[in-house]
C-alpha positions as CSV (number, residue, x, y, z in Angstrom):
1,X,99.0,84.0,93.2
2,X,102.3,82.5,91.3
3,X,104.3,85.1,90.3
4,X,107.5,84.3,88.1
5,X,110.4,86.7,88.0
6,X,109.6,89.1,85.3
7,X,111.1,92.4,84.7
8,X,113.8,94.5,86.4
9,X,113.9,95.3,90.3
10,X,111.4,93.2,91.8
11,X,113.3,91.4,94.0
12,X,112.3,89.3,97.2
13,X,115.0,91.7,99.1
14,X,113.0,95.1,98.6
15,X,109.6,93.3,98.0
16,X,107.1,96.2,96.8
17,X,109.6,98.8,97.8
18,X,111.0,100.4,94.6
19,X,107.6,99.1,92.4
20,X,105.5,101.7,95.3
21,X,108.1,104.6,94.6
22,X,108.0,104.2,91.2
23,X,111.4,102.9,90.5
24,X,109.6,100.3,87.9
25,X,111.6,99.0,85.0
26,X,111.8,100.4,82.0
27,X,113.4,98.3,79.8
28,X,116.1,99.5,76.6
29,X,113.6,98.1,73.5
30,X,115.6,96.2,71.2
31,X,112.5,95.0,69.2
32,X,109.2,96.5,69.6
33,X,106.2,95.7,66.9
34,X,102.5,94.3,67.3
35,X,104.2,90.6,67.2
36,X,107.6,91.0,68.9
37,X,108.9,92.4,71.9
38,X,113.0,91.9,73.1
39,X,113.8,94.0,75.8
40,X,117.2,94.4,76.9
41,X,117.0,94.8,81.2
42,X,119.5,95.6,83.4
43,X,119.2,95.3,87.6
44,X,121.8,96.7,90.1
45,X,121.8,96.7,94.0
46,X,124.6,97.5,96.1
47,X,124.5,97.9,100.4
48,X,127.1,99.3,102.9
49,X,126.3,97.2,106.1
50,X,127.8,97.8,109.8
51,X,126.5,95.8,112.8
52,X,128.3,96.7,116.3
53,X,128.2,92.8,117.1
54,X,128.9,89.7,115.8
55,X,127.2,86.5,116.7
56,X,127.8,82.9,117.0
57,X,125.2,81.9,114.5
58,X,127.8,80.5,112.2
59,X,131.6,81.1,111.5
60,X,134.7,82.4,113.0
61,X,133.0,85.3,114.4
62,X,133.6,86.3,117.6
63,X,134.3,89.7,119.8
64,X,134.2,92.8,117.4
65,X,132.0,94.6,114.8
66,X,131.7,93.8,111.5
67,X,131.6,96.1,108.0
68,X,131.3,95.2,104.7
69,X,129.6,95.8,101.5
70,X,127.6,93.6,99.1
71,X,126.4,94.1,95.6
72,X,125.2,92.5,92.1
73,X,124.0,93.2,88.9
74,X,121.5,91.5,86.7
75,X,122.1,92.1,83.0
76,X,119.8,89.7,80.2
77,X,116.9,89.7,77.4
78,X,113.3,89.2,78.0
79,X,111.4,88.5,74.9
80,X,106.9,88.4,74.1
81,X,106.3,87.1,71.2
82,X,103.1,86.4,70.0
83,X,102.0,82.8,69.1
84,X,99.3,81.0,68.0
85,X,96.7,83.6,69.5
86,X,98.7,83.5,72.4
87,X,101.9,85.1,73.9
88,X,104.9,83.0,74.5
89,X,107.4,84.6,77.3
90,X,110.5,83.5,78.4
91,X,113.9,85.6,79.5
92,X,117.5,84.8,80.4
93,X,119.3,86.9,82.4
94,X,123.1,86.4,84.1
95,X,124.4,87.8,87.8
96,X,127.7,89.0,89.1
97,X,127.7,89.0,93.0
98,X,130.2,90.2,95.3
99,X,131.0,90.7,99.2
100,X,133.4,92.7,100.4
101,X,135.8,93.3,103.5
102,X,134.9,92.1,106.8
103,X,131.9,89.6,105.6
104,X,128.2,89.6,107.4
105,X,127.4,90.0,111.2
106,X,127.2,85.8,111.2
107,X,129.9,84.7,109.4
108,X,128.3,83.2,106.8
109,X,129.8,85.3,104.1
110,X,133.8,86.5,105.0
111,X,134.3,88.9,102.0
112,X,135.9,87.0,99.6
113,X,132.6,85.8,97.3
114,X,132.8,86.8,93.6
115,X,130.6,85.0,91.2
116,X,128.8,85.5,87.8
117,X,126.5,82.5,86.4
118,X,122.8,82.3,84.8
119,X,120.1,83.1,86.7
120,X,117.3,83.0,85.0
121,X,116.5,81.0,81.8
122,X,112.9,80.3,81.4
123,X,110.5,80.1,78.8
124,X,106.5,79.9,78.8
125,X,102.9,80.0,76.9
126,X,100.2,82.3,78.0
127,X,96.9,81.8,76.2
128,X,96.0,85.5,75.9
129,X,92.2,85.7,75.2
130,X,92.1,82.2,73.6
131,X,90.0,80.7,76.7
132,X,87.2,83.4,77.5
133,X,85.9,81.1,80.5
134,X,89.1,81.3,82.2
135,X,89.9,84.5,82.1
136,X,92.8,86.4,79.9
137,X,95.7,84.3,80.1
138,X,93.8,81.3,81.8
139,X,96.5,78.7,80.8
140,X,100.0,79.0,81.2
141,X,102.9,77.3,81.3
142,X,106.6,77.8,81.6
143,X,109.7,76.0,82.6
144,X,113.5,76.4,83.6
145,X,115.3,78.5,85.7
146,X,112.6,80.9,87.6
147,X,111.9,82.7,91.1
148,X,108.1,81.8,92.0
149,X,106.7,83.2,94.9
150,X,103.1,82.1,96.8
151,X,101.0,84.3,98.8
152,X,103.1,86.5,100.5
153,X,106.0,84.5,100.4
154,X,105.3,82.4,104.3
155,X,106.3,79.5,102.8
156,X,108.1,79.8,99.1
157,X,109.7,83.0,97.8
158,X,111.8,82.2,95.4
159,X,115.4,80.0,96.2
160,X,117.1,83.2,98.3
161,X,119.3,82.0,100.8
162,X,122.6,83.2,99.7
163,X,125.3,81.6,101.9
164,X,129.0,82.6,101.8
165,X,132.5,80.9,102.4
166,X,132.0,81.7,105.8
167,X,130.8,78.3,107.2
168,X,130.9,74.2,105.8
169,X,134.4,75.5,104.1
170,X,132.3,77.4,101.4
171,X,130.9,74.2,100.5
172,X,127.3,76.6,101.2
173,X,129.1,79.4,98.5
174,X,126.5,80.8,96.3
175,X,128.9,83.7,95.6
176,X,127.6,86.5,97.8
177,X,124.9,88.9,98.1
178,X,123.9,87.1,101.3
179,X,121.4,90.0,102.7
180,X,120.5,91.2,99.3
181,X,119.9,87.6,98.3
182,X,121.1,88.2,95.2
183,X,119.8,84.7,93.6
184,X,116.9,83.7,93.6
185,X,115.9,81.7,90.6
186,X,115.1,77.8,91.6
187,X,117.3,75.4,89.3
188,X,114.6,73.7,87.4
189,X,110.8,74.2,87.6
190,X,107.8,73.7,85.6
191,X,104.4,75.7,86.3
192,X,101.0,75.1,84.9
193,X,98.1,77.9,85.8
194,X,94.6,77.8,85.3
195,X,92.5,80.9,85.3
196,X,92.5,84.5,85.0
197,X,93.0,87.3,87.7
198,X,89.5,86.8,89.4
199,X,87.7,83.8,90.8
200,X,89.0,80.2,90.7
201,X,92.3,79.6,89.8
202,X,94.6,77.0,90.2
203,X,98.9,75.8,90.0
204,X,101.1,72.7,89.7
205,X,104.6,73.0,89.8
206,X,107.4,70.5,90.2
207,X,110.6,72.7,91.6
208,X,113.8,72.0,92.3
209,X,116.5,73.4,93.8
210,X,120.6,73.9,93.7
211,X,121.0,75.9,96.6
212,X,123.3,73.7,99.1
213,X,122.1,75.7,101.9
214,X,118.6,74.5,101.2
215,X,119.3,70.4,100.6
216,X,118.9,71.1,96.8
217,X,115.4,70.4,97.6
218,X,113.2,68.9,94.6
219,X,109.4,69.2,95.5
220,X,105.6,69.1,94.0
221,X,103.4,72.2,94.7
222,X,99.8,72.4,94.3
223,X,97.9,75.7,95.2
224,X,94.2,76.5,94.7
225,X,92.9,80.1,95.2
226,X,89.9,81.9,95.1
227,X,90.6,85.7,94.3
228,X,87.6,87.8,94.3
229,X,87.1,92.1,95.6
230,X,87.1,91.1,99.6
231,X,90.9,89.2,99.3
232,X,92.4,86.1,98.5
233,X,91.8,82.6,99.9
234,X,94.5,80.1,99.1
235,X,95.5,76.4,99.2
236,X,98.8,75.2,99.4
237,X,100.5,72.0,99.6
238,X,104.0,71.1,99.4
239,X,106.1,67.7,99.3
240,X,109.8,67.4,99.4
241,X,110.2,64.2,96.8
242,X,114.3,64.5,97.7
243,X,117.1,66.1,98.7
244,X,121.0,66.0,98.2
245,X,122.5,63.1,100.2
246,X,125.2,65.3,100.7
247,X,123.3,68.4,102.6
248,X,120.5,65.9,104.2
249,X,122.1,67.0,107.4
250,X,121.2,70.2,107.1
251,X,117.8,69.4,107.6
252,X,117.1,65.8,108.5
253,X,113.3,66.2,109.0
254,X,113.2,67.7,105.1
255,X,113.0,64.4,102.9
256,X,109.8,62.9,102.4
257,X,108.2,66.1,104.4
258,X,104.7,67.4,103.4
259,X,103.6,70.6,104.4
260,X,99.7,72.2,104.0
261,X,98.6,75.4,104.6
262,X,95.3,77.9,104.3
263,X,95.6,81.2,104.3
264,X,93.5,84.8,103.2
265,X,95.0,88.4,102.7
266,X,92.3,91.2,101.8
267,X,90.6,93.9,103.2
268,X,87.1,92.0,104.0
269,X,85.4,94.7,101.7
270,X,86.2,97.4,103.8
271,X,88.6,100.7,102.5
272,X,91.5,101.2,104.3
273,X,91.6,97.9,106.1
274,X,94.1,95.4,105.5
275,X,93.7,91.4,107.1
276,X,96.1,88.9,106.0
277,X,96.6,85.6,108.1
278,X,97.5,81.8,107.0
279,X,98.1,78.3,108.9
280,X,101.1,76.1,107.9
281,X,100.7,72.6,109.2
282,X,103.3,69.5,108.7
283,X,103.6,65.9,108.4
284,X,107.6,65.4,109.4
285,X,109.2,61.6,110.3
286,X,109.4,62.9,113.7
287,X,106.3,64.3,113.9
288,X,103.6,67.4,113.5
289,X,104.9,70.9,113.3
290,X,103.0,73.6,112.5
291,X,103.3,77.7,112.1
292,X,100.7,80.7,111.6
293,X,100.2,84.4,111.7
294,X,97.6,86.7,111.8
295,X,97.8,90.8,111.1
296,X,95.6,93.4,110.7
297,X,95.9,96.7,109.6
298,X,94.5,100.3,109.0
299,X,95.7,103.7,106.7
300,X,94.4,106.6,107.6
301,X,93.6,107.7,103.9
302,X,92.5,110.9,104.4
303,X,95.0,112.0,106.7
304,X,98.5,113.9,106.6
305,X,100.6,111.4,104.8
306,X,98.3,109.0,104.8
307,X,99.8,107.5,108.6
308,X,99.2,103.4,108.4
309,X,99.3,101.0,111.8
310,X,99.4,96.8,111.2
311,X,99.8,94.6,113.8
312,X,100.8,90.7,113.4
313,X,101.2,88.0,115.4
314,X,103.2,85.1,114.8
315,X,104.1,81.7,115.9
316,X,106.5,78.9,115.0
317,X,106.6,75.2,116.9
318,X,109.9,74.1,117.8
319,X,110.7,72.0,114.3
320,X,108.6,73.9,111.7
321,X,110.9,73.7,108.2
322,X,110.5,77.4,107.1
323,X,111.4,76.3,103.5
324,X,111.8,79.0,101.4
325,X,110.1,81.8,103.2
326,X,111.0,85.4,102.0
327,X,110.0,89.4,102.0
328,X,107.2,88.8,99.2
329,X,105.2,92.1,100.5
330,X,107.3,94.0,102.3
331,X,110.5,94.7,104.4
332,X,110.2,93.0,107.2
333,X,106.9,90.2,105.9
334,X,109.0,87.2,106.5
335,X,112.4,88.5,107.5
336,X,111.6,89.4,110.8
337,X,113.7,91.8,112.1
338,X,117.0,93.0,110.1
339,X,119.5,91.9,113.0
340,X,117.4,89.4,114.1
341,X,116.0,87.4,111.0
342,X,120.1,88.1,109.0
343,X,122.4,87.2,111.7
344,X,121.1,86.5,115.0
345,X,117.9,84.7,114.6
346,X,115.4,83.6,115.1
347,X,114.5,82.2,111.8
348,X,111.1,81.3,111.2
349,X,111.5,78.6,113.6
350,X,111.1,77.7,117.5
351,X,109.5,81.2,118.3
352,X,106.5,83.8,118.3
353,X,107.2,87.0,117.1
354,X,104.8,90.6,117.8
355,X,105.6,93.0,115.6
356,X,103.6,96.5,115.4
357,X,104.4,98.2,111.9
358,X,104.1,102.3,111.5
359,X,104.3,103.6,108.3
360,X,103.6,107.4,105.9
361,X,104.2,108.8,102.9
362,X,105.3,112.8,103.1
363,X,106.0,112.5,99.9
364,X,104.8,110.6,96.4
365,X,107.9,109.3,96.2
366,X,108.6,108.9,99.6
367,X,107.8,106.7,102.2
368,X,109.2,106.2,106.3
369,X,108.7,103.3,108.7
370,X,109.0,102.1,112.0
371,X,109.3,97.9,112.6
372,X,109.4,96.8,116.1
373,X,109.4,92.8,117.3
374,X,109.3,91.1,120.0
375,X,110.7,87.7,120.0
376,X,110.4,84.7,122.5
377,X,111.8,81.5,122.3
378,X,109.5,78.6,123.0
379,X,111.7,76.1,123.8
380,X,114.9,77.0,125.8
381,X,115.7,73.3,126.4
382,X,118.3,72.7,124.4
383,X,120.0,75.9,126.6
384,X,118.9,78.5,122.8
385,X,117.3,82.0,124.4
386,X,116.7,83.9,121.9
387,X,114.6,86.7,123.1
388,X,115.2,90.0,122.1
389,X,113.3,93.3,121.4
390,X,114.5,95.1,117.5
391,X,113.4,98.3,116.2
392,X,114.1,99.3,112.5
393,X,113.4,102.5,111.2
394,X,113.9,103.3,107.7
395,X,113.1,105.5,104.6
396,X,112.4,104.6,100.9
397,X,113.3,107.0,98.9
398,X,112.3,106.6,94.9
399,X,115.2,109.0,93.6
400,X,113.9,108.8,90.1
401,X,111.7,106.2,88.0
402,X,114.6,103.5,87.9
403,X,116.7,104.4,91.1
404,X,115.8,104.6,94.6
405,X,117.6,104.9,97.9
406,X,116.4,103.4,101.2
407,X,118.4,104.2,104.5
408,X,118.1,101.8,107.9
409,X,119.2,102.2,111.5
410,X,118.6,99.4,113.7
411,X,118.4,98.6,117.5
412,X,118.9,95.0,118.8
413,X,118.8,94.3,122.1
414,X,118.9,90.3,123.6
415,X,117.8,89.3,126.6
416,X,120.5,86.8,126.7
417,X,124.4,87.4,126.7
418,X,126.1,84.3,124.4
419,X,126.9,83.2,128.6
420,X,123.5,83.0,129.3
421,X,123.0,80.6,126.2
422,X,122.0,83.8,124.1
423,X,123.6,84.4,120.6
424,X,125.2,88.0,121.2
425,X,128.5,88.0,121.4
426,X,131.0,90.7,122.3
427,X,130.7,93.6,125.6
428,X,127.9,95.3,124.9
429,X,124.3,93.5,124.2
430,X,122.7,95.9,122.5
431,X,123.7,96.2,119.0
432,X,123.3,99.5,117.1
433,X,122.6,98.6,113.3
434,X,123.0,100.6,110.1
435,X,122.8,99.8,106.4
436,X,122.3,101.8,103.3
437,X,121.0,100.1,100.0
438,X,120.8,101.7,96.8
439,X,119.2,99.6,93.7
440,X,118.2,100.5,90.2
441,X,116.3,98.7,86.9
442,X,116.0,99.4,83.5
């Protein structure tokens, strides 16, 4: 389903993780009557980051470790107000980014970002129960500035690459943030949903983007779904109309490029189980790429902490265009690895990934995890090797309603030294990993 930015700390960077240990907004009510609601929200993250190599992904980087810190603050209105037996919606928010001292692992961001701009400035019509036939708020519409998201974010979640002055002379700038991907919001979009929450339902969007780093892509959506008690099937299909002249280089198979894709998440009517998988195909100048995934996965409800086990396979051809692929269900759904899919790569491209997830929850309002991947390059042609093993393991901690802490240690280890045509740089392969991100909404 489309999902619009709409209320504090629900961000692409910590996916479900602060909504699951109850760190949900609660927003300072400015207005608050049958006809009128104007919230006043405020959202904050900040990390501490230390990686024990760089890599040669992008930058000056070279020999060395690298520590820094990154942080932002999202400070607006969102406003309900009913209308015409309906509910018009909209928000504006603004963000202050920063990085500080040494810059990422990759050199895309060197420490010196500081920004503050608009972020989100949107405005919509939901029909309410105006249209019994298609559900509670079966039509909808909004425009402006707005992070959507599909499915589980394989293909579009939200406008998140957050690039630095690290590389292209900070021509790529979007003012830090560039783990936390601080922005989000595409430049201009308009969305128009049919139906409710169950069955059919239906979106057409025109987006378009300002992010340098991504060609300022402009592009039509279309996505049919079917949502119903055994999952969700969905449609997609994406064409990029155009892309700035000036960043086509970026990604010269991205103009004129149509992508399709199927895909299901559900638990097939069974409790406990969890299936997701979905097929990207596309139509490039050069020719057909394509990308896909399968994972399954069980909790053991009744057990100790309730102990959970998914498995997922996945697989991308040597040109698949990620697009705008994020974490839309959880650390680690589309940024694969925390070395690995930040700084080293792979990314979502030229590579099949196994990754076996562990999770439990000791306490309500705490939860612990154990990723591990397994990457493999599939075409070492070009002399790219890329293979490498990663293990994160991590705790989410919900401190209180609107703050929450969540620790992570990770283990990289390439098969390749930067000799061998591998990425890691400096004496030692391995690379022990550590951050520490606090966030909190109101």
């Amino acid at each position: 389903m489309i999902t619009a930015y709409s209320k504090a700390v629900k961000r692409a960077l910590l996916a479900c993780s602060l909504t699951a240990l109850g760190a949900h907004s609660q927003a300072l009510e400015l207005v608050a009557n049958d006809q009128t609601r104007l919230d006043l929200t405020l959202e904050g993250v900040g990390g501490v980051f230390h990686s024990q190599e760089n890599y040669a992904t992008a930058g000056s980087k070279s020999e060395g470790s690298s520590s820094w810190q990154e942080g932002y603050l999202k400070y607006g209105l969102a406003l309900e107000q009913q209308l015409g037996g309906g509910q018009l919606f909209g928000a504006v928010n603004a963000l202050s980014s920063g990085t500080w001292d040494d810059g990422d692992a990759a050199g895309f961001s060197d420490g010196s970002e500081r920004e503050t701009d608009v972020e989100d400035a949107y405005l919509g019509w939901r029909s309410g129960d105006l249209f019994p036939a298609l559900g509670e708020n079966g039509l909808a519409f909004s425009a402006g500035r707005q992070a959507i998201k599909i499915g589980d974010g394989f293909l579009i979640s939200g406008d998140a690459l957050n690039f630095g002055n690290g590389i292209a002379g900070g021509d790529l700038n979007r003012g830090g943030a560039y783990y936390l991907a601080a922005r989000q919001a595409f430049d201009k979009t308009a969305v128009l949903s049919l139906g409710g929450d169950s069955g059919w339902r239906g979106d057409a969007m025109w987006i378009e983007s300002d992010n340098p780093a991504q060609a300022e892509a402009a592009m039509k959506v279309g996505n049919l779904e079917h949502v119903g008690d055994a999952g969700t099937f969905g449609l997609t299909y994406i064409k990029v109309d155009d892309v700035e002249e000036d960043f086509a280089f970026l990604y010269p198979q991205r103009d004129g490029e149509e992508t399709w894709s199927l895909r299901y998440q559900g638990d097939a009517g069974v409790d406990n189980l969890f299936l997701s998988g979905e097929y990207a195909w596309q139509d490039q100048d050069q020719g057909d790429e394509d990308a896909w995934y399968l994972e399954a996965g069980w909790t053991f409800a009744d057990a100790p902490w309730q102990p959970s086990v998914h498995y997922r396979y996945s697989r991308f051809s040597e040109g698949f265009d990620p697009l705008f692929y994020g974490n839309g269900r959880s650390l680690g759904t589309w940024f694969q690895g925390e070395v690995a899919a930040n700084y080293a790569g792979p990314f979502n491209t030229n590579t099949k990934v196994h990754n076996i997830a562990l999770g439990a929850t000791p306490r309500e309002n705490l939860s612990i995890g154990l990723l591990a991947y397994d990457f493999a390059t599939l075409d070492q042609d070009a002399g790219v090797n890329l293979d490498a093993r990663e293990f994160d393991l991590y705790a989410e901690w919900g401190v209180t309603a609107n703050l929450a802490i969540i620790p992570l240690i990770g283990l990289y280890q390439p098969d390749a030294s930067a000799a061998d045509g591998g990425t890691q740089l400096g004496g030692d392969d391995d690379n022990l990993y550590t951050q520490l991100i606090v966030a909190f909404g109101f």
